[in-house]
C-alpha positions as CSV (number, residue, x, y, z in Angstrom):
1,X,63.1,134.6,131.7
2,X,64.0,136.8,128.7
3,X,61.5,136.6,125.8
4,X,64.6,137.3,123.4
5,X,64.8,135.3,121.0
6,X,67.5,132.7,121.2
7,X,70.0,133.2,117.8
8,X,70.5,129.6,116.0
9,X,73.5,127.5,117.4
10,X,76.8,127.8,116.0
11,X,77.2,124.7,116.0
12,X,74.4,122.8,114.5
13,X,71.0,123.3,113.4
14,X,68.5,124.6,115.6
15,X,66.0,122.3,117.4
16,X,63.7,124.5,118.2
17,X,60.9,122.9,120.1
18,X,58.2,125.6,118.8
19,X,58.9,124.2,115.4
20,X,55.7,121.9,113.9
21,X,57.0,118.6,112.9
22,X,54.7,118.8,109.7
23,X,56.2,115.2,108.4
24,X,55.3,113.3,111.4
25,X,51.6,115.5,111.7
26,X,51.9,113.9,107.9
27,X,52.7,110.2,108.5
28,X,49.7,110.2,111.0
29,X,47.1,112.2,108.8
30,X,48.0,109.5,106.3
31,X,47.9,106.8,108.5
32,X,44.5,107.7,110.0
33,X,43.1,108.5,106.9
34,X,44.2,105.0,105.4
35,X,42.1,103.5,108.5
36,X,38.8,105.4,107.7
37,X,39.3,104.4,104.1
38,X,39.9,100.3,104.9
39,X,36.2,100.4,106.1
40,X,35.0,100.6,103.0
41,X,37.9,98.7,101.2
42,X,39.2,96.1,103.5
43,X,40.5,93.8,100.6
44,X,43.5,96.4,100.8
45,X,44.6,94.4,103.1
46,X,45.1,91.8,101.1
47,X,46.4,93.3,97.7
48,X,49.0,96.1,99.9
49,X,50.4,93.6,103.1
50,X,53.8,92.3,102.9
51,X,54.5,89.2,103.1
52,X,57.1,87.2,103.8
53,X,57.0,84.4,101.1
54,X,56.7,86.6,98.7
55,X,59.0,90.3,100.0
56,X,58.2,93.2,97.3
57,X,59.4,96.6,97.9
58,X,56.0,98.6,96.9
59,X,54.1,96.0,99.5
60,X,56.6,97.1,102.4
61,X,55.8,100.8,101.9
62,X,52.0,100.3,101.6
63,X,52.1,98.1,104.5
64,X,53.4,100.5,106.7
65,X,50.2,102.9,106.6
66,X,47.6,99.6,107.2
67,X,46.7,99.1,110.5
68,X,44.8,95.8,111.8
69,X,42.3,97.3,113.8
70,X,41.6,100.6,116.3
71,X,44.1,99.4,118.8
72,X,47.1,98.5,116.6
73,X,46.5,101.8,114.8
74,X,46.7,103.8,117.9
75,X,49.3,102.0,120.0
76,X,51.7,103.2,117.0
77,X,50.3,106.6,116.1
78,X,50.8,107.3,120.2
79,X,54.2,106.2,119.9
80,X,55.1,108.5,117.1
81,X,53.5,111.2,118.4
82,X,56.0,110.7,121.0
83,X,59.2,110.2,119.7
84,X,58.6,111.8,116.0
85,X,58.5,115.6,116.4
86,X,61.9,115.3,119.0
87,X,63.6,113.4,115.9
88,X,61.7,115.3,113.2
89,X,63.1,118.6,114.9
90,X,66.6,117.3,115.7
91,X,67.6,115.8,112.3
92,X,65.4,118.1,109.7
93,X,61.9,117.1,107.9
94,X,63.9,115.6,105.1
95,X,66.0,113.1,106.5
96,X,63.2,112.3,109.1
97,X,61.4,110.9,106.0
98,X,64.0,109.1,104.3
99,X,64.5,107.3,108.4
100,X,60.7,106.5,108.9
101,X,60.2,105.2,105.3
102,X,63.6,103.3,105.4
103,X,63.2,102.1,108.9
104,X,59.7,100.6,107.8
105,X,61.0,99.1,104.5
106,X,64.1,97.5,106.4
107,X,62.0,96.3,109.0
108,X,59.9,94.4,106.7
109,X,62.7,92.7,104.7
110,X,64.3,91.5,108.4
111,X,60.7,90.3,108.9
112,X,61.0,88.1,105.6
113,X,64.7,87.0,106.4
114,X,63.6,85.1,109.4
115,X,60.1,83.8,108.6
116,X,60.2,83.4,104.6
117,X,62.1,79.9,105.2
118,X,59.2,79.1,107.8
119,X,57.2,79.4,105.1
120,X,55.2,82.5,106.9
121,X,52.2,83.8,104.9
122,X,50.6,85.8,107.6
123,X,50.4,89.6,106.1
124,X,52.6,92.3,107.6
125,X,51.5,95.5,108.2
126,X,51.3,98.7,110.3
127,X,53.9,101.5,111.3
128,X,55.4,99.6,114.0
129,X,58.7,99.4,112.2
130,X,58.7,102.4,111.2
131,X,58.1,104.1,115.0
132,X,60.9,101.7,116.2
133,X,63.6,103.3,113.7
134,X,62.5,106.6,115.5
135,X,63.4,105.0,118.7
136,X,66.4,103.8,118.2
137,X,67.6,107.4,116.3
138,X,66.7,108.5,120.0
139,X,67.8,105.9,122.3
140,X,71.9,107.7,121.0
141,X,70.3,111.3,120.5
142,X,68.9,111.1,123.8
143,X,70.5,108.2,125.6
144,X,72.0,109.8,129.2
145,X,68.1,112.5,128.7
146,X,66.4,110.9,132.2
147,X,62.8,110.7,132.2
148,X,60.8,109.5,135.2
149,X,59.4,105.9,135.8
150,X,57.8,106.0,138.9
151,X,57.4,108.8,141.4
152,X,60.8,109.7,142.3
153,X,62.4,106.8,140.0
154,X,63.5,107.8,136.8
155,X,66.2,106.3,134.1
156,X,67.8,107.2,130.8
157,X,66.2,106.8,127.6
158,X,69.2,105.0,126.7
159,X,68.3,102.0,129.6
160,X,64.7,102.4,128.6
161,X,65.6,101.9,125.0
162,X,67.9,98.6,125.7
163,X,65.2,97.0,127.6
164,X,62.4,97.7,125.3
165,X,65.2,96.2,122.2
166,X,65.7,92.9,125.0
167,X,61.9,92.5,125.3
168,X,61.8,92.7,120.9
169,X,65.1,90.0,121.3
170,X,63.1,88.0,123.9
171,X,59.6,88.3,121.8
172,X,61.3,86.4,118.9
173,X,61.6,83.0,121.1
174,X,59.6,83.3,123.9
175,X,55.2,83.8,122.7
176,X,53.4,84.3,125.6
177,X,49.6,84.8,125.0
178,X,50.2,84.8,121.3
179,X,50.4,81.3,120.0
180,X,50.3,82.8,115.8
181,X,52.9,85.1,115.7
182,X,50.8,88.1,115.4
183,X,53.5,90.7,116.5
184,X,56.5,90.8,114.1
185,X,59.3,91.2,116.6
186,X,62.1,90.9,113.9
187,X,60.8,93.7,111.9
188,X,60.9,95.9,115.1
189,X,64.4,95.2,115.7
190,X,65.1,95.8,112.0
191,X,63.4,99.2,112.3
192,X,65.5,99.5,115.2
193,X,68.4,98.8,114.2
194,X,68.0,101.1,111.1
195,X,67.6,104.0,113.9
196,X,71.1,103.2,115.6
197,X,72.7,103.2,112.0
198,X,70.9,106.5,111.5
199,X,72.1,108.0,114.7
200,X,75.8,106.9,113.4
201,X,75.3,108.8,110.0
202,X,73.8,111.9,111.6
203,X,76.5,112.1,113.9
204,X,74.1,111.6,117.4
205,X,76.5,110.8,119.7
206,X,78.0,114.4,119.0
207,X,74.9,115.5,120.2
208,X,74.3,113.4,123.1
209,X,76.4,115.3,125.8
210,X,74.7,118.1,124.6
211,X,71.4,117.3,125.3
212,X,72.8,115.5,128.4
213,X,74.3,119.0,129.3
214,X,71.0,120.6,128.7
215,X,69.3,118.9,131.2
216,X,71.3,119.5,133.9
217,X,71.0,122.8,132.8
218,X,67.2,122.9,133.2
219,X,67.1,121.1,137.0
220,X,69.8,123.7,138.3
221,X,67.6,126.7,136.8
222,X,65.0,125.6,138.9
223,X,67.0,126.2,142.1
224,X,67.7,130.0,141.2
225,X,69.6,132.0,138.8
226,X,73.0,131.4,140.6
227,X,72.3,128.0,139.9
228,X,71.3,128.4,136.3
229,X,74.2,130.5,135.8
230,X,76.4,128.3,137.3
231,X,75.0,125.3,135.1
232,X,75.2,127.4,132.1
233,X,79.1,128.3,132.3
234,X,79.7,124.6,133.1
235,X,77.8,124.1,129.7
236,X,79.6,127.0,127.7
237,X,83.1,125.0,128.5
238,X,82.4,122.1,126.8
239,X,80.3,123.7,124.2
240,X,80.9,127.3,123.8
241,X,79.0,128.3,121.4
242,X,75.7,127.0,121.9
243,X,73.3,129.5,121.3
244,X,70.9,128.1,123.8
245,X,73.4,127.9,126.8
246,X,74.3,131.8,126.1
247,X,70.8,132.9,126.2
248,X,70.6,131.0,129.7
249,X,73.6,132.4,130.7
250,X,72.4,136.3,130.1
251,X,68.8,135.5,131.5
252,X,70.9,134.6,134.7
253,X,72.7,137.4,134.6
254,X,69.9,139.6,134.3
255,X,67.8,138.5,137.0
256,X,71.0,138.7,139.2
257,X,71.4,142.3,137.8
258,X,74.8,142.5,137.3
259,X,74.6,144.5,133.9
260,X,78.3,144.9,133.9
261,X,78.7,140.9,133.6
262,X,76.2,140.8,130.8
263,X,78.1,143.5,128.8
264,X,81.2,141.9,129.3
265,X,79.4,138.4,128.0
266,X,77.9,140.0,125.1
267,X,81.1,141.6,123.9
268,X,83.1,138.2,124.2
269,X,80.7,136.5,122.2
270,X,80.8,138.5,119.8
271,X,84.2,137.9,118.5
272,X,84.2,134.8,116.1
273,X,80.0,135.0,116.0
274,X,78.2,134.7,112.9
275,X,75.7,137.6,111.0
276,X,72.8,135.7,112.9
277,X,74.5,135.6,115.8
278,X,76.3,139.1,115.7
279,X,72.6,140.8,115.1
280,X,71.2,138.9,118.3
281,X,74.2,140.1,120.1
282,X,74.0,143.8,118.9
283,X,70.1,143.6,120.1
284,X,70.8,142.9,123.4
285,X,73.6,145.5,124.0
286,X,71.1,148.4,122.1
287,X,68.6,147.1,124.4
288,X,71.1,147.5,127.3
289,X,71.9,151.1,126.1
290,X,75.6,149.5,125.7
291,X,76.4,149.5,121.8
292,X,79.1,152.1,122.5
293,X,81.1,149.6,124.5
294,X,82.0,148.3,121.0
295,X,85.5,150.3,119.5
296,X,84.3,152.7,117.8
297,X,85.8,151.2,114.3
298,X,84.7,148.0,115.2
299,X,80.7,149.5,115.0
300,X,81.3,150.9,112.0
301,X,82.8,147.7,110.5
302,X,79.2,145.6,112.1
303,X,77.5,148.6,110.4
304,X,78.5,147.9,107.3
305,X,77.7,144.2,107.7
306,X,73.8,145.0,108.1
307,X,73.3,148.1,106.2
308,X,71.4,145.8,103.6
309,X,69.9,143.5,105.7
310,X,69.3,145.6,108.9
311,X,68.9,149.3,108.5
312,X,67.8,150.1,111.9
313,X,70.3,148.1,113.4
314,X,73.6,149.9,111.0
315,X,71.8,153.6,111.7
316,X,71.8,152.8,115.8
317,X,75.3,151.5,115.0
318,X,76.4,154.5,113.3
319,X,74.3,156.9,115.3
320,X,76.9,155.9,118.5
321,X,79.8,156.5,116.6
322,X,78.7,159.9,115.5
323,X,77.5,161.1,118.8
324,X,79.8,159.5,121.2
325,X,80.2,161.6,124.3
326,X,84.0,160.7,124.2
327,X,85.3,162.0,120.8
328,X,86.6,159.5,117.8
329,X,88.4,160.1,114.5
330,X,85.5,158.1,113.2
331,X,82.8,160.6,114.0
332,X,83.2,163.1,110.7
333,X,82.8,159.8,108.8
334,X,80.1,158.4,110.6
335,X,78.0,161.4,110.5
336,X,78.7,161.6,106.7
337,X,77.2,158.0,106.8
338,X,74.7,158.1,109.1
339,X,73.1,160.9,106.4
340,X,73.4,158.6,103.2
341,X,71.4,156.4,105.1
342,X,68.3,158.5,106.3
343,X,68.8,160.4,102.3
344,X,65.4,158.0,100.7
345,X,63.0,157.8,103.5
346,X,64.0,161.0,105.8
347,X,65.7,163.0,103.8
348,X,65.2,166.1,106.6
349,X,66.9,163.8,108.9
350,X,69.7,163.5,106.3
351,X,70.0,167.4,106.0
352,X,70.1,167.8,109.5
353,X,73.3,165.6,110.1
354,X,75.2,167.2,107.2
355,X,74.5,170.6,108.6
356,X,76.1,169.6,111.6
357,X,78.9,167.5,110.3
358,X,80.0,171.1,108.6
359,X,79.4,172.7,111.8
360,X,81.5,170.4,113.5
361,X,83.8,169.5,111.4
362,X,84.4,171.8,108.8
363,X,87.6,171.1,107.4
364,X,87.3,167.4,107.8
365,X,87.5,165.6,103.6
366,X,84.0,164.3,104.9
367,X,82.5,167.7,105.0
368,X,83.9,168.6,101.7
369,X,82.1,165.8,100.5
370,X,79.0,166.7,102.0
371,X,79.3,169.8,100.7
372,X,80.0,168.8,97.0
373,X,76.7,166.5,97.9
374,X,75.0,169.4,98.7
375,X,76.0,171.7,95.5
376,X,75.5,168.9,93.2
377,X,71.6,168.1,94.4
């Protein structure tokens, strides 16, 4: 595979796995720390719970970081480990907060609807709430995503996701081995619940096929780069312009070395692509010796684009244009340009191309120019 970088999606925001989900590293820093700390306070317990006779909004916050004992705190910190960075990095740090805090808060409040009239004064607390809000953001997000079971037997997280909701459903009628009530099923499914609403506002299900697509994607890869190009042009018809699907598409191509095919690819992609996108795409063509299959005017134009943010990038541009085996009208002008560029940090460089824009074309407006340049220095 390419070690190119993949540009960000058109699309959407990037997901990129390498990303460090700092909020969820957070949440469980906190909620660690909160556990070494109760050993030498454990009447927090008591003054930060939430209870259901008597519901207050700063209890249900504090609650969510108190843990009853080694196993309750890592049963959920395991859990978030595993589904927080995949949310954290698919709906950004900020709204991943505003889930897990909100997903906590409503699942407390649920907890009180159901049990404040049974006159429940047990205390409520840990993250579990708060975890389940992240599963049920990724039971849409990542509903037709298989993951394996069993050797050989695997299901979608969607199906895992609507059995582990039935077993929450079934909990809140059925106690088997726990006689108190010591697990607060109804403030799971409020977490829950919160989750599905979340996927709803951040417009999941959009995202869904494309994660769905993805994986396909991957298994075909496996079975060669015919394969993997074949998956990824499936891909690009539903969703042409994910970035991620393009960069699969030219690593096939590559290792099947048709370097006409990736050209061609390139050069199509680059038509309604953005400045993020378009400097990715002019990478790989430089890198494939192939800027010059751009029009001429059409490099100049891309030039002009970068010669701010990208210098290297506008002077190989221009450098094409201007020495072009086949000859242009744009070449007097590019040479002209191609010198104003090098003028601050190679200013012999600079020289150099105005003595042979004269040379070559000396009656050209752009050697007058250069010229007058020249005289006036």
């Amino acid at each position: 595979m390419s070690a190119t970088i993949v540009p960000e999606s058109f699309t959407e925001r990037p997901t990129n796995g390498t990303r460090i989900p700092w909020i969820t590293l957070t949440f469980i820093s906190v909620n660690l720390l909160v556990a070494f700390l109760l050993l030498w306070h454990p009447t927090w317990i008591e003054q930060y719970a939430f209870r259901a006779a008597a519901p207050k909004l700063q209890n249900a916050i504090t609650s969510l970081f108190l843990h009853l004992n080694i196993l309750h705190l890592l049963g959920n910190m395991i859990f978030l480990a595993a589904v927080g960075p995949s949310v954290e990095g698919a709906v950004g740090w900020l709204r991943f907060f505003a889930l897990y805090l909100v997903g906590g808060i409503a699942g407390a409040y649920v907890h009180a609807l159901f049990l404040r009239s049974a006159g429940n004064t047990e205390p409520l607390i840990g993250a579990s709430a708060s975890v389940a809000a992240c599963v049920g953001y990724s039971s849409v997000r990542y509903m037709a995503v298989r993951v394996p079971m069993f050797p050989r037997v695997s299901v979608t997280v969607g199906a895992v996701a609507a059995i582990w909701l039935g077993l929450q459903i079934l909990g809140t009628f059925i106690r088997l081995g726990d006689p108190g009530g010591g697990v607060s099923f109804w403030s799971h499914i409020g977490g829950f619940l919160v989750g599905l609403l979340a996927s709803l506002v951040f417009r999941a299900p959009d995202h869904a096929g494309v994660e769905k697509g993805r994986e396909t994607s991957a298994r075909l890869e496996e079975r060669g780069p015919a394969a993997s190009l074949a998956a990824a042009d499936a891909f690009l018809q539903r969703y042409p312009t994910d970035a991620r699907a393009m960069q699969e598409k030219l690593d096939a191509l590559r290792a099947l070395g048709d370097r006409h095919a990736e050209i061609s690819f390139l050069l199509v992609s680059a038509g309604n692509a953005s400045d993020t996108q378009v400097r990715w795409i002019l990478g790989e063509l430089k890198q494939l010796n192939a800027l010059n299959s751009l029009e001429a005017g059409q490099r100049m134009i891309m030039a002009s684009r970068f010669e701010k943010t990208d210098l290297e990038l506008a002077r190989a541009l221009i450098q094409t244009v201007a020495f072009d085996p086949v000859p242009n009208a744009y070449q007097p002008d590019a040479l002209l340009t191609l010198a104003k560029l090098y003028e601050v940090d190679r200013p012999e460089k600079a020289k150099e191309l105005l003595a042979v824009l004269q040379n070559r074309f000396p009656m050209h407006q752009a050697a007058e120019i250069a010229r007058t340049r020249k005289e006036t220095k």
